[in-house]
C-alpha positions as CSV (number, residue, x, y, z in Angstrom):
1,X,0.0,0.0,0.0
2,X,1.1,3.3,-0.9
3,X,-0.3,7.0,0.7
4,X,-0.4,10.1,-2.1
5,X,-2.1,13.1,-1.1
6,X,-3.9,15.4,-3.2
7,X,-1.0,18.2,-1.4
8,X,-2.3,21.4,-2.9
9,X,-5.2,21.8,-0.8
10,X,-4.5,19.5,2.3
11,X,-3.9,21.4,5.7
12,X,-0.1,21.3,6.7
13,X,-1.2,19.9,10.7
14,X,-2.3,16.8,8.2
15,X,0.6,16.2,6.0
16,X,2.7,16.6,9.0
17,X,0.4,13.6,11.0
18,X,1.3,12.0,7.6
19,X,5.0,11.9,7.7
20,X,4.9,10.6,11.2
21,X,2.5,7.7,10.0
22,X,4.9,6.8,7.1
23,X,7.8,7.2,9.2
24,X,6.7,4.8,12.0
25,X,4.9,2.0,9.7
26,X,7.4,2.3,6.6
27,X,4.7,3.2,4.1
28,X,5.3,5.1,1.2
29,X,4.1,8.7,1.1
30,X,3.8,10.6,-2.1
31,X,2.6,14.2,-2.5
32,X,1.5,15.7,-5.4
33,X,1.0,19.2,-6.1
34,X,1.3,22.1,-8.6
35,X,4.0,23.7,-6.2
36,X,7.0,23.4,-4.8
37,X,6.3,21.2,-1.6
38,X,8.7,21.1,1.6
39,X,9.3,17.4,3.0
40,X,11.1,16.1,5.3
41,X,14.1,13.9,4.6
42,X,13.0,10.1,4.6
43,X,13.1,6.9,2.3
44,X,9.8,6.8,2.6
45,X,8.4,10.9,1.8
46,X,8.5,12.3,-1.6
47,X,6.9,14.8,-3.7
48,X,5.6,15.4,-6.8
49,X,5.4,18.9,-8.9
50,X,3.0,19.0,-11.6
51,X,2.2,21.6,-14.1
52,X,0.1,24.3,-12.7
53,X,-4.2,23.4,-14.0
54,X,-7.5,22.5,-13.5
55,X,-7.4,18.6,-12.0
56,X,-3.9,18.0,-13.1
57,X,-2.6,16.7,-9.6
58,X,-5.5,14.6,-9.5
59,X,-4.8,13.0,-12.9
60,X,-1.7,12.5,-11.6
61,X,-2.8,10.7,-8.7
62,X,-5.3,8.7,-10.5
63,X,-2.4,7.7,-13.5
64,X,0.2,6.4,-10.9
65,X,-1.9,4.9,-7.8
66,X,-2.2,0.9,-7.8
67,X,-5.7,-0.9,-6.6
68,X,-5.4,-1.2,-2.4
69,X,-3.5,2.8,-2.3
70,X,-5.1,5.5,-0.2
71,X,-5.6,9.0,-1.4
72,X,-5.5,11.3,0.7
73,X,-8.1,14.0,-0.8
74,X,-10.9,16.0,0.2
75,X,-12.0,16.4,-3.5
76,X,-14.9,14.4,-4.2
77,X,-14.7,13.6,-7.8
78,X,-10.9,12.1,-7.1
79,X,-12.4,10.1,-4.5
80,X,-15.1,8.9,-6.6
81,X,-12.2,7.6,-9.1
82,X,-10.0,6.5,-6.8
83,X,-12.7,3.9,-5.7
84,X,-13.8,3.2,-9.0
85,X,-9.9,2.0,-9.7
86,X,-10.3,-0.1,-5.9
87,X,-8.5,2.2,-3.8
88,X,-9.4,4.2,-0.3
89,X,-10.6,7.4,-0.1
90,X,-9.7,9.4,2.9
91,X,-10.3,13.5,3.7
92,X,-8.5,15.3,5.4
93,X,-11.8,15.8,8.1
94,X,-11.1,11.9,8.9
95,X,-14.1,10.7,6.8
96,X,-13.7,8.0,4.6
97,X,-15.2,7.7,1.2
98,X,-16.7,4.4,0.6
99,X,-18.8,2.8,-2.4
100,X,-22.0,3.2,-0.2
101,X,-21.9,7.0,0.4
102,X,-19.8,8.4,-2.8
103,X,-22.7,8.9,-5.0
104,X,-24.3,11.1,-2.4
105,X,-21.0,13.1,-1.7
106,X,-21.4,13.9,-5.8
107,X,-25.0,14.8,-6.1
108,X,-24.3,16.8,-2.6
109,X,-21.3,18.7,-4.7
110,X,-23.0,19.1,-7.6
111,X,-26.3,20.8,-5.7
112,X,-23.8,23.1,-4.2
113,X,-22.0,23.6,-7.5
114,X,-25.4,24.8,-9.0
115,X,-25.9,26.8,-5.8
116,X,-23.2,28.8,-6.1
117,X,-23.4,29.3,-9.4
118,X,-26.5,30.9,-9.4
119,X,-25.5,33.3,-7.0
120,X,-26.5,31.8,-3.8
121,X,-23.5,32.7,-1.1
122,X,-22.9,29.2,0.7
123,X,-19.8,30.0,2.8
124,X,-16.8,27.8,3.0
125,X,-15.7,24.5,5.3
126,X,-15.0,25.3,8.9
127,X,-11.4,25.5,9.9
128,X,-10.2,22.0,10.9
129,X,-11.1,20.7,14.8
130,X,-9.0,19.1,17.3
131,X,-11.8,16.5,16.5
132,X,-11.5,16.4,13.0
133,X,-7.7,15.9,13.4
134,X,-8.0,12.9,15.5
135,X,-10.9,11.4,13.6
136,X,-8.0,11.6,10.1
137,X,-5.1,10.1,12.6
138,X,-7.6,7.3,14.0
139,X,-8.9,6.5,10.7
140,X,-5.4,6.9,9.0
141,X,-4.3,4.6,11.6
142,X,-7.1,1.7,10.9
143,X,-6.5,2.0,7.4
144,X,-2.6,1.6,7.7
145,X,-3.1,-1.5,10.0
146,X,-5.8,-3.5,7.9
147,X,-3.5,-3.2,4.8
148,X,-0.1,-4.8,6.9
């Protein structure tokens, strides 16, 4: 099993409860971004630049992960591919996307989608909790030990 994050968007207190998970279990952990990403030194961390545009880290993503990797991602339509190609699904709030609930996370998206685009103001996500961040680093840490 290999870990890639979707890096442009994921919150740095995550990627930094990443680099300890990969350190301690000796999982591979791939970034991939359209910038410049700081990492620390490890066998096991890397990071991948792509050209700046619309999805093109999570083509990326999508082109290189193998059937049993987790993504790291809170973009819905990534998730939704990564299971369709038998991988996990994690965001960086801690919940996981399954087959059972990603087909409502997309019609959910796409009503908000059509929200916003006809003018209706609907805010942003909260900041992350102390909650959110151990929900991620206990189901980070389930997902890590079914796949040893």
């Amino acid at each position: 099993m290999k870990i890639w994050v979707d890096a442009d968007a994921c919150p740095v207190v995550i990627k930094e409860i990443l680099f300890r998970a990969a350190e301690r279990t000796q999982t591979p952990l791939t970034l991939v971004a359209n910038h410049a990403l700081r990492t620390p030194p490890s066998k096991y961390i890397r990071s991948i630049q792509v050209m700046p545009g619309f999805d093109v880290a999570d083509h990326e993503i999508v082109k290189r992960m193998e059937a049993g990797d987790l993504v790291i991602t809170g973009d819905i339509p990534l998730a939704s591919e990564v299971i369709d190609n038998d991988g996990e699904a994690l965001n960086p709030r801690g919940e996981r996307y399954t087959k059972e609930n990603i087909k409502q996370r997309l019609n959910m998206r796409d009503f908000m989608d059509t929200l916003r685009s006809s003018g209706v103001e609907t805010g942003g996500p909260s900041a992350l909790s102390q909650r959110e961040r151990k929900a991620f680093s206990d189901e980070l840490d389930k997902l890590l030990s079914q796949k040893k």
